[in-house]
Backbone as a chain_set.jsonl record, in Angstrom:
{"seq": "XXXXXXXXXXXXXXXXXXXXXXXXXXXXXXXXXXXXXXXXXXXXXXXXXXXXXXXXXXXXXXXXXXXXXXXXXXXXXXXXXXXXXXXXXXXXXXXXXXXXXXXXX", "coords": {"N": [[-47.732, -28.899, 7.611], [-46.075, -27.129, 4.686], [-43.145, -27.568, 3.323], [-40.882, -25.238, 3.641], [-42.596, -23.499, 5.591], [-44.671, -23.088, 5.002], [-47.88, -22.931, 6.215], [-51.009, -24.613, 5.294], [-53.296, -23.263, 6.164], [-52.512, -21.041, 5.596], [-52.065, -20.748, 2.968], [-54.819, -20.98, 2.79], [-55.664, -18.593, 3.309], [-53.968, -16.634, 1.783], [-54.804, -17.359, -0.661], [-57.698, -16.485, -0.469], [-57.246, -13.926, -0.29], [-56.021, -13.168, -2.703], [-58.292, -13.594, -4.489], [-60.289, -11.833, -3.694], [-58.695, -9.231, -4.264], [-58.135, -9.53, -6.906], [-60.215, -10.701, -8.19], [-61.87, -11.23, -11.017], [-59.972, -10.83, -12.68], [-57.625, -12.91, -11.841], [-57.027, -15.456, -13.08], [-55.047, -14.145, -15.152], [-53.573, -12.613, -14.052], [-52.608, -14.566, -12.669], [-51.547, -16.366, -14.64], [-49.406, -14.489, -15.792], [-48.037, -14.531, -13.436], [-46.884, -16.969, -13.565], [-45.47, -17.069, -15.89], [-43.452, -15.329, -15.599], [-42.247, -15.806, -13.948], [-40.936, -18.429, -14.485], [-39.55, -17.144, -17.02], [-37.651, -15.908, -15.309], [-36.611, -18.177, -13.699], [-35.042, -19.432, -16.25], [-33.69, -17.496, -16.673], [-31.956, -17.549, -14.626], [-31.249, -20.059, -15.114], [-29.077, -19.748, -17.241], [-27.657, -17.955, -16.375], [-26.074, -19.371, -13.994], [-24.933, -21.124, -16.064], [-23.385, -19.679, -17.241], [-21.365, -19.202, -15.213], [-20.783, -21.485, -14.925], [-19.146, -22.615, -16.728], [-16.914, -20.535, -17.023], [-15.673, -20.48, -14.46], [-14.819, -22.951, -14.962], [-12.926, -23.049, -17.143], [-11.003, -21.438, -15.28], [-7.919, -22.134, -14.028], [-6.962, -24.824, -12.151], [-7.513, -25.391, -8.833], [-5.526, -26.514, -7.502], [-3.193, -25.411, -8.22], [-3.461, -22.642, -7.44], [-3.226, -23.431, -4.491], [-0.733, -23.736, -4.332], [0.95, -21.522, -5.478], [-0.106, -20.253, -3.224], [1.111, -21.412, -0.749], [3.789, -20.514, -1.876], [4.688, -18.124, -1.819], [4.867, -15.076, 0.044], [2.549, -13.707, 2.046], [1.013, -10.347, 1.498], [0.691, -8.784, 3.206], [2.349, -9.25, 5.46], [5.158, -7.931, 4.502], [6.852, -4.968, 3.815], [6.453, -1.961, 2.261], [8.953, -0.875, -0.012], [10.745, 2.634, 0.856], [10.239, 5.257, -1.591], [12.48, 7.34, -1.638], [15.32, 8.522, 0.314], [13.798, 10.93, 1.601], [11.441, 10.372, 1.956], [11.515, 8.601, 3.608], [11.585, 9.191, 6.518], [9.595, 9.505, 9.297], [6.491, 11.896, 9.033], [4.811, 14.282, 11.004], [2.143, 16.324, 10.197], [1.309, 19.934, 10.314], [0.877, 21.838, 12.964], [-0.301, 24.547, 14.53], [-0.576, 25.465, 18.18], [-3.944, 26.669, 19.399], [-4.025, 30.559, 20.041], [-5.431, 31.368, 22.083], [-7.176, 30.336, 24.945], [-10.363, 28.085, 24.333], [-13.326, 29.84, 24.526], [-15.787, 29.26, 26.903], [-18.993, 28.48, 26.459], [-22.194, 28.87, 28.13]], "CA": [[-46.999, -27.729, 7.171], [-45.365, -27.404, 3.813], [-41.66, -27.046, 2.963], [-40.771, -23.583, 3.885], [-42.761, -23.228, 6.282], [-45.867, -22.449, 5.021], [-49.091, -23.966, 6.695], [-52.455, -24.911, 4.588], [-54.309, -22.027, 6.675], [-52.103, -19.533, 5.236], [-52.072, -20.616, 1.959], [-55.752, -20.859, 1.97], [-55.522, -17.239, 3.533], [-53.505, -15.897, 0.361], [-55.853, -17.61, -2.1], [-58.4, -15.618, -0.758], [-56.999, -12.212, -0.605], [-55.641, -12.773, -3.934], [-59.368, -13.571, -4.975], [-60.185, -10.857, -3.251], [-57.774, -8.289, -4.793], [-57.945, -9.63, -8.322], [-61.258, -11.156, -8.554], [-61.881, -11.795, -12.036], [-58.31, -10.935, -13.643], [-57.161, -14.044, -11.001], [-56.411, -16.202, -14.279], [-54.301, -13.624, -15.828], [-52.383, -12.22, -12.95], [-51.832, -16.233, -12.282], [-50.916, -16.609, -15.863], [-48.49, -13.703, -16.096], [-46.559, -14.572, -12.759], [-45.996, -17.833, -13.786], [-44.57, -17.113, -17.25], [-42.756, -14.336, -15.094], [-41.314, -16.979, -12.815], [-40.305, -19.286, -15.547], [-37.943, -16.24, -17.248], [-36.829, -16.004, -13.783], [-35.63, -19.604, -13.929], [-34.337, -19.288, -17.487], [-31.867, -16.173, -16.714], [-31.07, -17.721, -13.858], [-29.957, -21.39, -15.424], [-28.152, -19.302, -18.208], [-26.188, -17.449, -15.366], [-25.121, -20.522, -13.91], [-23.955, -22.084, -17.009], [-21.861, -18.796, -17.457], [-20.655, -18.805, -14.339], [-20.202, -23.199, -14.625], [-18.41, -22.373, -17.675], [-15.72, -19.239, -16.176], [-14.695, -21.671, -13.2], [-14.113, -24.638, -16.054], [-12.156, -22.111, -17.519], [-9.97, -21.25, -14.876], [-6.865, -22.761, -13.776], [-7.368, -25.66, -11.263], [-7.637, -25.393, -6.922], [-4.153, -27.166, -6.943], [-2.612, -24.405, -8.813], [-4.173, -21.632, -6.17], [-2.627, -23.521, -3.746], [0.643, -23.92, -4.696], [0.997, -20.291, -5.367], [-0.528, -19.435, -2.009], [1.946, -21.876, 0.005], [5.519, -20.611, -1.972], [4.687, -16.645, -1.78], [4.27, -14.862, 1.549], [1.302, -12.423, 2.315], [1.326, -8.837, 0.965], [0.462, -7.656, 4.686], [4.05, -9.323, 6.236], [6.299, -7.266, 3.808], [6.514, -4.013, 3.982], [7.05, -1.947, 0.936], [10.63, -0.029, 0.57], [10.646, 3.752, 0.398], [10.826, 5.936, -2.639], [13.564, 7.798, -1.75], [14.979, 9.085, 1.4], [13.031, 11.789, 2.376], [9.631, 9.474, 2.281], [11.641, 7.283, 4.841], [11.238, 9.696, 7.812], [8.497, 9.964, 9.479], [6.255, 13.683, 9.154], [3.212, 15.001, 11.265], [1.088, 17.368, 9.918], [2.155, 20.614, 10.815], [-0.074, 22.282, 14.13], [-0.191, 25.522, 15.342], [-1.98, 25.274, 18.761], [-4.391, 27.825, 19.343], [-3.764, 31.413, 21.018], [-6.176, 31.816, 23.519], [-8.163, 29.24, 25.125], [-11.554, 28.897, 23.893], [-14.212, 30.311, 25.495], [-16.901, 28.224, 27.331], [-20.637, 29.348, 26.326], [-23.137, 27.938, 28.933]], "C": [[-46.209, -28.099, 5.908], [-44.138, -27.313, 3.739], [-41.929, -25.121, 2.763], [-41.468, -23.049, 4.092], [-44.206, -22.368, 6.045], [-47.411, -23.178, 5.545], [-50.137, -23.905, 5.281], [-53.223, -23.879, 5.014], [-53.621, -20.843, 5.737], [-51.498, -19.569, 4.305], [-53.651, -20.687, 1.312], [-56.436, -18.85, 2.604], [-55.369, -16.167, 2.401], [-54.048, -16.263, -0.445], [-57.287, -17.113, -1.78], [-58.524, -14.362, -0.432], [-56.707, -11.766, -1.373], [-57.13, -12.85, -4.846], [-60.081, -12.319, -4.824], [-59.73, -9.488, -3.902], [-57.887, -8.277, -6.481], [-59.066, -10.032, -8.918], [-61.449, -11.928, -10.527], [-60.68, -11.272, -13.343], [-57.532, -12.061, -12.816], [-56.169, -15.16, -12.646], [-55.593, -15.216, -14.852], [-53.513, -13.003, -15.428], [-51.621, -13.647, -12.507], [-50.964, -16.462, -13.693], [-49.547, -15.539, -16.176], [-47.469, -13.664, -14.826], [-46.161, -15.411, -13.005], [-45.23, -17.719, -14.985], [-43.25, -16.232, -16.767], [-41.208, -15.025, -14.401], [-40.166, -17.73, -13.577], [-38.874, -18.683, -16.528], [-37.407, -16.253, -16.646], [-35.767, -16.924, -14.042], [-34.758, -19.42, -14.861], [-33.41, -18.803, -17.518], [-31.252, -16.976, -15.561], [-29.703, -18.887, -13.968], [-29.387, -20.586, -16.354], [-26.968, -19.044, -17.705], [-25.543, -18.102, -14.902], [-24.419, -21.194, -15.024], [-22.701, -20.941, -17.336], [-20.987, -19.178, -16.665], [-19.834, -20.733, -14.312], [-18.937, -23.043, -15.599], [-17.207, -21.713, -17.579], [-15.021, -20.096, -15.167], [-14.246, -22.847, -14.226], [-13.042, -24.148, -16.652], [-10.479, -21.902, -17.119], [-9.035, -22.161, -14.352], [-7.474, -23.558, -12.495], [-7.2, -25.054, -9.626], [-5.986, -25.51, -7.005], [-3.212, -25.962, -7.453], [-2.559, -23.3, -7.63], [-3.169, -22.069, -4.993], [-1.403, -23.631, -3.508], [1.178, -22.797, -4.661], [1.001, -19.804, -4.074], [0.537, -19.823, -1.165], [3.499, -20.916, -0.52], [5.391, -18.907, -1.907], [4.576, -16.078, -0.277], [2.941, -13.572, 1.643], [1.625, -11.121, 2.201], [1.052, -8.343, 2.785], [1.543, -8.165, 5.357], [4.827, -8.568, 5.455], [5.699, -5.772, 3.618], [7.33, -3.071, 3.031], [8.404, -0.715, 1.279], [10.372, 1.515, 0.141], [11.261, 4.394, -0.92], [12.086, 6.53, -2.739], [14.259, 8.436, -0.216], [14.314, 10.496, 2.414], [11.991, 10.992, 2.544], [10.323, 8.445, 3.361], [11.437, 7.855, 6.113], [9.932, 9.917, 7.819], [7.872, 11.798, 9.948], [5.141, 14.009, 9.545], [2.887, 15.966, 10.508], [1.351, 18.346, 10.723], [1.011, 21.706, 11.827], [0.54, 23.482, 14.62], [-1.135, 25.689, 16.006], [-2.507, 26.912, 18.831], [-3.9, 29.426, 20.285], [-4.101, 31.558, 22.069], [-6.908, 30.359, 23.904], [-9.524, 29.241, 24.609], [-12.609, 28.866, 25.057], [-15.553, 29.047, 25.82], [-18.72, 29.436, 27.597], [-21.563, 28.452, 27.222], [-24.104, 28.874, 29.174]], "O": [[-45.669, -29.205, 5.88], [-43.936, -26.476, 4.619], [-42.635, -24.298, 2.18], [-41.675, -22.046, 3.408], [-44.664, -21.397, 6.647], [-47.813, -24.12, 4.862], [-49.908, -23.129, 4.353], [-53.983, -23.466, 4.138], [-54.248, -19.892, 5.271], [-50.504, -18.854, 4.183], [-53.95, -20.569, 0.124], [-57.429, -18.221, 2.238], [-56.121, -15.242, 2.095], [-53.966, -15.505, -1.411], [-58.126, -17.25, -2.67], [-59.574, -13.734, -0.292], [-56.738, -10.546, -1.535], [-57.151, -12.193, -5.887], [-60.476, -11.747, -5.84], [-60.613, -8.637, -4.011], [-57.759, -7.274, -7.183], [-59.148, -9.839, -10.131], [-61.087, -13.036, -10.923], [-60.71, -11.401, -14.566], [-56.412, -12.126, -13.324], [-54.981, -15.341, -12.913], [-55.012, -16.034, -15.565], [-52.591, -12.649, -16.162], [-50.459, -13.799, -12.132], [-49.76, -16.719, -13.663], [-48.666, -16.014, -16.893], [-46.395, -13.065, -14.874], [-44.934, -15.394, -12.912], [-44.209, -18.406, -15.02], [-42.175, -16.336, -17.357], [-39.987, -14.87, -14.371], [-38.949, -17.693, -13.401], [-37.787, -19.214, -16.756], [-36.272, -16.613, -16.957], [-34.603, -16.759, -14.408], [-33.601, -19.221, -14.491], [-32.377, -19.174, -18.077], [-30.024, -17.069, -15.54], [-28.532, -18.978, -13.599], [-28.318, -21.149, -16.119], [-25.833, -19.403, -18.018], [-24.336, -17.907, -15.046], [-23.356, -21.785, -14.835], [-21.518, -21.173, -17.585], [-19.875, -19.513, -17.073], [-18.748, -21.077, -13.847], [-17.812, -23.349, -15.204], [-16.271, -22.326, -18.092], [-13.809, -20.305, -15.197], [-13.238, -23.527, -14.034], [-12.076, -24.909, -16.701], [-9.422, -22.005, -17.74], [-9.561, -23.265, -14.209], [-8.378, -23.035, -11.844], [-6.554, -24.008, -9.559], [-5.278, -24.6, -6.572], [-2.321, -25.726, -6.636], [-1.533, -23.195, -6.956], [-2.376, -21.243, -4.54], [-1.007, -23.617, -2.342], [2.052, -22.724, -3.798], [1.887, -19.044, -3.685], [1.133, -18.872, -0.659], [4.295, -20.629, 0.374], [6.536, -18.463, -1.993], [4.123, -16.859, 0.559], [2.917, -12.57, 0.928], [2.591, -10.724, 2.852], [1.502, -7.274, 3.196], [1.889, -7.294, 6.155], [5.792, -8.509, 6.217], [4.54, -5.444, 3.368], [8.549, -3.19, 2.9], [8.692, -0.033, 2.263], [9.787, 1.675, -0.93], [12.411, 4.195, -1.31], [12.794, 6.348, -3.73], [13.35, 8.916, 0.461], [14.441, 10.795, 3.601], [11.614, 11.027, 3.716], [9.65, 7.56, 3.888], [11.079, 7.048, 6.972], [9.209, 10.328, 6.912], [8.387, 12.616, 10.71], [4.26, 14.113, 8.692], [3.902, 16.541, 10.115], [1.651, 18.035, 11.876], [0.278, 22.398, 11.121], [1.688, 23.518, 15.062], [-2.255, 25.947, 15.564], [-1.914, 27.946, 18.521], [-3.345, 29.178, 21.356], [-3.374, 31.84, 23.021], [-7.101, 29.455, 23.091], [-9.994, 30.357, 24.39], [-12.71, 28.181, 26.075], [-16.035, 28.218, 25.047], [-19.205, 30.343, 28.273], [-21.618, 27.254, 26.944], [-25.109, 28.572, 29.817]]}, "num_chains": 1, "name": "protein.A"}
């Protein structure tokens, strides 16, 4: 079995359903996924070097943590009201219904 899990039967399975399917464009459907593949790669190492580049960038781990330890968590503090009317609390204002409602069966 190969890495990731592909056997020899069922790669000589897909080389002949792709023979099969493509018959004599086989060289040029092979030729145009691998060049396909290869951009693939290309954007992808670019994106990593952005992305290697943006973290080199930013301010160190030790920093992060330092911050995180001397501040306390926005969800323990609880923010202070605008003014006092927003400090009481106000349901939504319900008028129950008149009649009961009717049961359709």
């Amino acid at each position: 079995m190969l890495p990731g899990g592909v056997s020899s039967y069922e790669m000589i399975l897909v080389g002949i359903v792709a023979l099969l399917l493509f018959g004599k464009n086989l060289p040029d459907v092979a030729r145009k996924a691998g060049k396909s593949l290869a951009e693939f790669k290309r954007g992808m190492m670019g994106l990593q070097r952005e992305f290697q580049s943006a973290m080199d960038d930013s301010p160190s781990k030790s920093s992060y943590s330092r911050t995180a330890s001397t501040t306390t968590p926005a969800a323990s503090r609880r923010p202070e009201p605008l003014d006092d009317r927003m400090a009481e609390v106000r349901a939504p204002r319900f008028a129950p219904p008149a009649a009961p409602p009717h049961a359709d069966s």
